[in-house]
N, C-alpha and C positions, 0 to 999 in steps of 0.2 A: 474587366470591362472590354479591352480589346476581346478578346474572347467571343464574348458576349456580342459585340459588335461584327463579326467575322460572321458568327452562326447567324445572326439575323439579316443580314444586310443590309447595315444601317450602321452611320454612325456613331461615336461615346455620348452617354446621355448629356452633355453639355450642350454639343451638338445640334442632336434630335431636340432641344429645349430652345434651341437658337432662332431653327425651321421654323420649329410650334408657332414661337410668336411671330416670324415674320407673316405666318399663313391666317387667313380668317378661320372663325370656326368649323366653317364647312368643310376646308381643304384640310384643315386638322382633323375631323370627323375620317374623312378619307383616306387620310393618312393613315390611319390605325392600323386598317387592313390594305395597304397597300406598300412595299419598300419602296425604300429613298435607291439614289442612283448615287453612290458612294463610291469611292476610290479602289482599283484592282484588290486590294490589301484587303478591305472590309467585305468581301465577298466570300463565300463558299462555294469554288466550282463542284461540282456534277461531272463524273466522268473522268477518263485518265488519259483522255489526247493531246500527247505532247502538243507546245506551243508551239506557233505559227513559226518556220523553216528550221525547226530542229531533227525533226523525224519526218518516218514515211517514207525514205528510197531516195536517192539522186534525182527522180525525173517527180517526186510528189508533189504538191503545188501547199498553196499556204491551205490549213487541216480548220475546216469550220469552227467556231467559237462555239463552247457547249451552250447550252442552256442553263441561264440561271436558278439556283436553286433559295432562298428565304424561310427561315421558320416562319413569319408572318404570314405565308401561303398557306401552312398547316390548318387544318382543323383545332378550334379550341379544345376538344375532347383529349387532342393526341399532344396537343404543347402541356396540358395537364399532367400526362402521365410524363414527360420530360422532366419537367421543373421539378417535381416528385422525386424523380431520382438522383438531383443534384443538394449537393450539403445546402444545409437551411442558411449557415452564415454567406452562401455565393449570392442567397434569392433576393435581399436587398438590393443590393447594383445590379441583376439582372431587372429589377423593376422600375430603375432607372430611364432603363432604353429607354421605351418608351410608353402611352397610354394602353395599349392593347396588352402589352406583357402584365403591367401593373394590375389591369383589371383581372386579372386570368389569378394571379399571385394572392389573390382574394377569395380562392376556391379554397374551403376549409380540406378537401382532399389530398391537396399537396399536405400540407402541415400535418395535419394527422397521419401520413404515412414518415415523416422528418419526426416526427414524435416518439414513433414507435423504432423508427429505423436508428435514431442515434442517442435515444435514452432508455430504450426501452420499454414505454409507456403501452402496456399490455392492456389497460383498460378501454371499458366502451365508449369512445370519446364521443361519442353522439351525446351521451345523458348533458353534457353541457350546452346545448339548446339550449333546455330547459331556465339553466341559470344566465343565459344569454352571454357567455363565457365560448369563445370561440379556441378553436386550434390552435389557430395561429397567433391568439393572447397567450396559449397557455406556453406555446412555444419560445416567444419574444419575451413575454413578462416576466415567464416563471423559470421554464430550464434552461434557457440561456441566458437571462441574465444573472443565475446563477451556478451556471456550471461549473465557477472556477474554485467554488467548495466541496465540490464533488470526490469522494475517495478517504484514503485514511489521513490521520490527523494524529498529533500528541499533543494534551491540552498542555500550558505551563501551570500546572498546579505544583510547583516546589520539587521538591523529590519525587514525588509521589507520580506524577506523570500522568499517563493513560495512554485510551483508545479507542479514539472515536473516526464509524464509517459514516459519512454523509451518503445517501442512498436517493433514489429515484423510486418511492414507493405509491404506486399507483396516481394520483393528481396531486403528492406531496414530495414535498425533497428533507427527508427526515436527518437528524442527526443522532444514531445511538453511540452509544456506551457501551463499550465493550466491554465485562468485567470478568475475573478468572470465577471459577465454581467455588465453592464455600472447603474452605483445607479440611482436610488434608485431601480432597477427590480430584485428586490430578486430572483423573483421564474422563471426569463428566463432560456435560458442554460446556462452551461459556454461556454464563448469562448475561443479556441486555438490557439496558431501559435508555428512553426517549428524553433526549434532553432541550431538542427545538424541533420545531417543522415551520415550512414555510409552504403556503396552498395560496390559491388562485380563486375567492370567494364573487369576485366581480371584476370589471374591466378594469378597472381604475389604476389598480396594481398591487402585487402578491402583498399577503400580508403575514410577517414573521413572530410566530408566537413559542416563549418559553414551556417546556413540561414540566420543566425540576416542580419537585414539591409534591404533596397529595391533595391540589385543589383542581386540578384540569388545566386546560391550556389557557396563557396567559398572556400580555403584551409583552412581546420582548423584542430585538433588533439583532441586525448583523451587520458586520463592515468591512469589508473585503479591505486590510492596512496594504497589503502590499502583496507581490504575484509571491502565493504557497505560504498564505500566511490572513486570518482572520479572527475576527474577534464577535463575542456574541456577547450581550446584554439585555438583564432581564430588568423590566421597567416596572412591574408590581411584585416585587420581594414581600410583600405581607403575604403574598400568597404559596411562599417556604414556609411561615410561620404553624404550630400547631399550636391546638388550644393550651395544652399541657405544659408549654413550654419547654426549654432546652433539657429538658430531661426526657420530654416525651421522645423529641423531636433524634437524641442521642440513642434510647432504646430501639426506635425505629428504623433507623440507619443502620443501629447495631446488626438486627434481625437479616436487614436484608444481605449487609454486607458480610456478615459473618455468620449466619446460619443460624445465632444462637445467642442467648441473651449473657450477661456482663457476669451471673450466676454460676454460670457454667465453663466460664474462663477462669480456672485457679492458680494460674502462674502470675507470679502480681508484676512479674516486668512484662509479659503478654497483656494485661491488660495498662498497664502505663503508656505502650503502643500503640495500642488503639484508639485511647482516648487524645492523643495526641494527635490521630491521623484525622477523627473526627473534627477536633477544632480548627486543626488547619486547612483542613478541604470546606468546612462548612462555611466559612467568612467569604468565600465568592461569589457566592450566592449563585451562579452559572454565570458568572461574569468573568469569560475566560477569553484565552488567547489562544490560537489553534498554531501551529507549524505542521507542513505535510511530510509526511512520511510515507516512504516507499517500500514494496516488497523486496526482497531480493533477488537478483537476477540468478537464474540453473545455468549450468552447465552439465553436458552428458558426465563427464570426469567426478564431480560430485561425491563425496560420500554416501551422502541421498538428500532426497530434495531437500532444501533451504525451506526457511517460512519462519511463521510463529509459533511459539510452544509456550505451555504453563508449567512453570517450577515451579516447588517446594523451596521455602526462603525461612526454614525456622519457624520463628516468634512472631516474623514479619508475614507471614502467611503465602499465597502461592502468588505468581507474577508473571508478568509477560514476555517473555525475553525472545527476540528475532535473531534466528539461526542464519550463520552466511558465510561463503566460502571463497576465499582470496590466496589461491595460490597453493602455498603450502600451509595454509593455517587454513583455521574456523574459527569463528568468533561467534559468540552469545551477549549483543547488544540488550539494554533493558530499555523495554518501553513502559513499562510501569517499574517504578524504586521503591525504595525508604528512605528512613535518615541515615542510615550507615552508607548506603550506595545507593546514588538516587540514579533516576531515570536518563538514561542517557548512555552512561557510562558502562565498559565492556565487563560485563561481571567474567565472563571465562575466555580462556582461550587455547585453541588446541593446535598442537604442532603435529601435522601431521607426518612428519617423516620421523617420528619413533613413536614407533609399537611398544604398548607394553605387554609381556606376556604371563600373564595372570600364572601362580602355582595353582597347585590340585585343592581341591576344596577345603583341608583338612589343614593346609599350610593359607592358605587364603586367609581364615577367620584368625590368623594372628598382624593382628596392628604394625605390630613390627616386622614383620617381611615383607607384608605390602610396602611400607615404609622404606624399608631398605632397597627394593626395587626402582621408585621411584626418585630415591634420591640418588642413585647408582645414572638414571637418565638425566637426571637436573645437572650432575655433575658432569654429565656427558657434553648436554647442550652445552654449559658452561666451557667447556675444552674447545669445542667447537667454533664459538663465538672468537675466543680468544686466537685461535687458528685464522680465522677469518681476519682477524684485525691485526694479524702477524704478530700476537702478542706471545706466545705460546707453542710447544709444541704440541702433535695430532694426541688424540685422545688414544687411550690403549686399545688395541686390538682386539680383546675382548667384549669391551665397550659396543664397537661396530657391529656384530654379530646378530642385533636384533633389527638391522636395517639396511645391511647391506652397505658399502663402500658408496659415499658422496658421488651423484653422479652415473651409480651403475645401469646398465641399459636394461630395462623391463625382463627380457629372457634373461638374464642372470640375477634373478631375484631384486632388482629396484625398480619402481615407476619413474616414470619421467621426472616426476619429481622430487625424487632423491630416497623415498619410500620405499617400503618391500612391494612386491608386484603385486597391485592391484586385484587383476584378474584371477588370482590363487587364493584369495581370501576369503574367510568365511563370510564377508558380508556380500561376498556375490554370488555363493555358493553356495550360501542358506543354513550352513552347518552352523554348529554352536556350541559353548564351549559354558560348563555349571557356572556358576557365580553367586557369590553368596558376601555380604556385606562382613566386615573383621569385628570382632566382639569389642566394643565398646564405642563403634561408629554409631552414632542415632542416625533415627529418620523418622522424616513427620508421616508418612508412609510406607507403612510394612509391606503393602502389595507389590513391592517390585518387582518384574523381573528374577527366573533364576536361573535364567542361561542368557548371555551375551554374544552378540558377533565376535567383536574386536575390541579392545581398548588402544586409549594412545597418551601420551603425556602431556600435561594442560597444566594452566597457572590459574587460577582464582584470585578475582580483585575482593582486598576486605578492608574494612577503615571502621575507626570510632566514629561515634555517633557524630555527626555534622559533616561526615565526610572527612574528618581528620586522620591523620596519616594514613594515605592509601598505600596499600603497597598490594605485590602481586605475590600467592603461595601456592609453591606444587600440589597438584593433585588428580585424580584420574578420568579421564574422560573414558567414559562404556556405551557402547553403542549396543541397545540391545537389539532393537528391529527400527526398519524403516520410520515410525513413530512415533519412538522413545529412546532415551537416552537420559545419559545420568552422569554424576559428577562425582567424586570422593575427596573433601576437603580435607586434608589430613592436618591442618593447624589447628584447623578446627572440631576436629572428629566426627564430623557430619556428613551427611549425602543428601544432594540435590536429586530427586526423579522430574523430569519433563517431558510432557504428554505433546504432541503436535495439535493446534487449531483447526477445526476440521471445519474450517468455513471457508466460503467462495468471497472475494471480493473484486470489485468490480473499479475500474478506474484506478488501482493501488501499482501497476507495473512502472518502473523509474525508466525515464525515456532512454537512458544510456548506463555503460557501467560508470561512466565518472559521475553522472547523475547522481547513483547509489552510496557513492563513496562520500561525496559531499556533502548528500546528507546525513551520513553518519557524522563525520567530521565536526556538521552543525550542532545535532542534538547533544553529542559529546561537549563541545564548548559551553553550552547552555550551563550546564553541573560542573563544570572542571572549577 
């Protein structure tokens, strides 16, 4: 408001409100277009002539007082295109000042350029004449008063999680579902569907309707609980119901969810999974709880960029797990779970200051070398730690070999951070080195990859079903390209492949790095 009060030449609207009433309506009329006589402070000078006997020369005399200058002198035409380029939440208090700014702030102009400038509303906002829906409703009513659902989300659906973008899509503010591709097709798209929108059908105010179900859009609500946290409810659940009842209702899920009907699933713990995930996801009818979630912040230093990927998870089908990089480590957070390891929780994590270095193809495909390699590094870290905690002496010499001495300076084979040198490795040089999975590892997908950058030595979180005994087991992290990458559980004798999300989101960047930390922190306590 000072501000505001400076450019115009007039005082805070409390002020200017104080004048109004002392004045009749004539002198109020007059006023409009004309500034008040306000205190040196509330002025904008014109010009840069020092003030009276500070410059101009020893013999200069006192330097004439400019001319004042008032936005209220402007043209309407030219205060229009001003207010236009200032943020929509400033245009309130500037329409305080006084009755002439306020009228002006009533040009659908300004707001329709604040529409498109800070949500990105691409459409023809004229067509809402028609429904006598102005700009500046659509501005006040609709995306700001709900901006602050805007961006990524994890529903509390149990383990099970999710991910949902809230979006600005044309004169609606949509909320999808982000779901992985039907398993084992790591590297398709994801698929989406619509789970609320809220539109702007009349002045009165937006109106929020649920989609879950196959009847159309439906009455439903939202309620902003707290700041990076809301909740949605659907208020005609007969309209989830199918005629066929919970069999139709389980087939039809099935299809979408899984590609394929209950028939065609012959593992009978694969399908005890699924009928379990159906029942417990279906009793919320969309009557969910959102927490926000953030992307991960890059750095140049990086492996390569951070984000989200889809895994391969077994029995449990493919998942969403966010890649992110802290230091000397990486971690693969989930945002969608199961009941073994739900959502939240770090399924992998990679040490990046040992290299693993893969044998030749032929010695590759045996279990037991790979095996023995990586527990040659477990045992390493293990020395290491204990060094660290003054528990022990240094690991053997030999040991060190694949990483260079703690500490070494980049030109002598370490990174800064404790690593072999960066800059020499195949992932930044593009080379590649065959890779072929050990006979008797599965995978839910045979297309992997068969040349890798790098590997490095990583722990996998596993637990009984409920989350019972977690604990953390070696295994190998592969980097094959920029993309993808892959995991080798060797408790388990499995491999994990994950594809990168190749979507743009919009509103998902964490204000800071402690921002991002916390809320890992968060989703984690959620499942712990």
């Amino acid at each position: 408001m000072a501000v505001c009060a400076r450019l115009c030449g007039v005082g805070p609207a409390r002020g200017c409100r104080r004048r109004q009433q002392r004045r009749g309506p004539a002198e109020t009329a007059a006023a409009d277009s004309e500034p008040d006589t306000d205190p040196e402070e509330e002025r904008i000078e014109a010009g840069s002539a020092p003030p009276s006997g500070t410059g101009g020369g020893p013999c200069a005399g006192p330097s004439p007082s400019p001319p004042r200058c008032s936005l209220l002198e402007l043209p309407p035409e030219l205060l229009v295109e001003i207010f236009a380029s200032l943020p929509g939440t400033d245009l309130p208090s500037l329409a305080q000042v006084c009755t002439k700014f306020r009228r002006i702030l009533h040009t659908d102009t300004i707001w329709r350029r604040r529409c498109r400038e800070e949500y990105g509303v691409c459409e023809n906002l004229r067509k809402l004449e028609i429904t006598g829906v102005s700009c500046r409703d659509v501005y006040a009513k609709l995306l700001h008063r709900y901006r602050h659902i805007l961006g990524l989300w994890q529903p509390d659906i149990g383990p099970y999680g999710g991910l949902l973008n809230v979006v600005v899509d044309g004169l609606f503010i949509i909320g999808w579902m982000y779901l992985p591709p039907h398993d084992p097709h790591v590297d398709d798209p994801m698929r989406f569907k619509p789970l609320f929108r809220v539109h702007l059908m009349e002045r009165k105010s937006a109106t929020v309707e649920c989609m879950y179900g196959h009847k159309g859009p439906h009455n439903g609500h939202i309620q902003i609980v707290k700041k990076d946290e809301f909740s949605t409810k659907c208020n005609q659940t007969d309209h989830h119901r199918m005629s066929g009842g919970r069999q139709e209702e389980f087939r039809t899920w099935l299809r979408e969810e899984w590609g394929r009907t209950l028939e065609d699933i012959f593992h009978e713990h694969m399908q005890e999974l699924i009928l379990m995930k159906f029942i417990y996801t279906s009793q919320y009818d969309n009557c969910l709880t959102y927490r926000r979630i953030y992307l991960p912040p890059s750095r140049p230093d990086d492996l390569i960029k951070p984000g989200l990927f889809k895994g391969t998870y077994g029995s449990h089908g493919l998942e969403i797990v966010m890649l992110s990089f802290h230091g000397r480590c990486a971690r693969g957070t989930k945002i969608t779970g199961d009941p073994n390891i739900p959502a939240g929780q770090q399924t992998v994590e990679i040490d990046l200051r040992h290299r693993i270095q893969l044998p030749d193809v032929e010695n590759l495909r045996n279990f037991n070398e790979l095996s023995r390699l990586v527990l040659e590094v477990r045992e390493q870290v293990r020395q290491e730690q204990q060094q660290q905690d003054g528990e022990g002496p240094a690991p053997p010499q030999g040991l060190l070999s694949a990483r260079g001495p703690p500490g070494a300076p980049a030109e002598e084979g370490g990174d800064p951070r404790g690593g072999a040198a960066v800059a020499e490795q195949p992932a930044q040089s593009g080379q590649g080195q065959p890779f072929v999975l050990p006979v008797g590892v599965s995978s839910r997908n045979e297309d992997y990859p068969r040349t890798c950058r790098m590997c490095f030595y990583g722990t996998g979180l596993i637990a009984g079903h409920g989350f019972t005994s977690p604990e953390r087991t070696p295994g190998v992290f592969v980097l094959f390209d920029e993309d993808r990458f892959g995991f080798v559980w060797l408790e388990l004798k499995s491999f994990s492949l994950y594809s990168r999300v190749q979507a743009t989101f919009r509103n998902a960047d964490a204000p800071s790095p402690q921002a991002f930390e916390e809320m890992l922190k968060n989703i984690q306590s959620l499942t712990s």
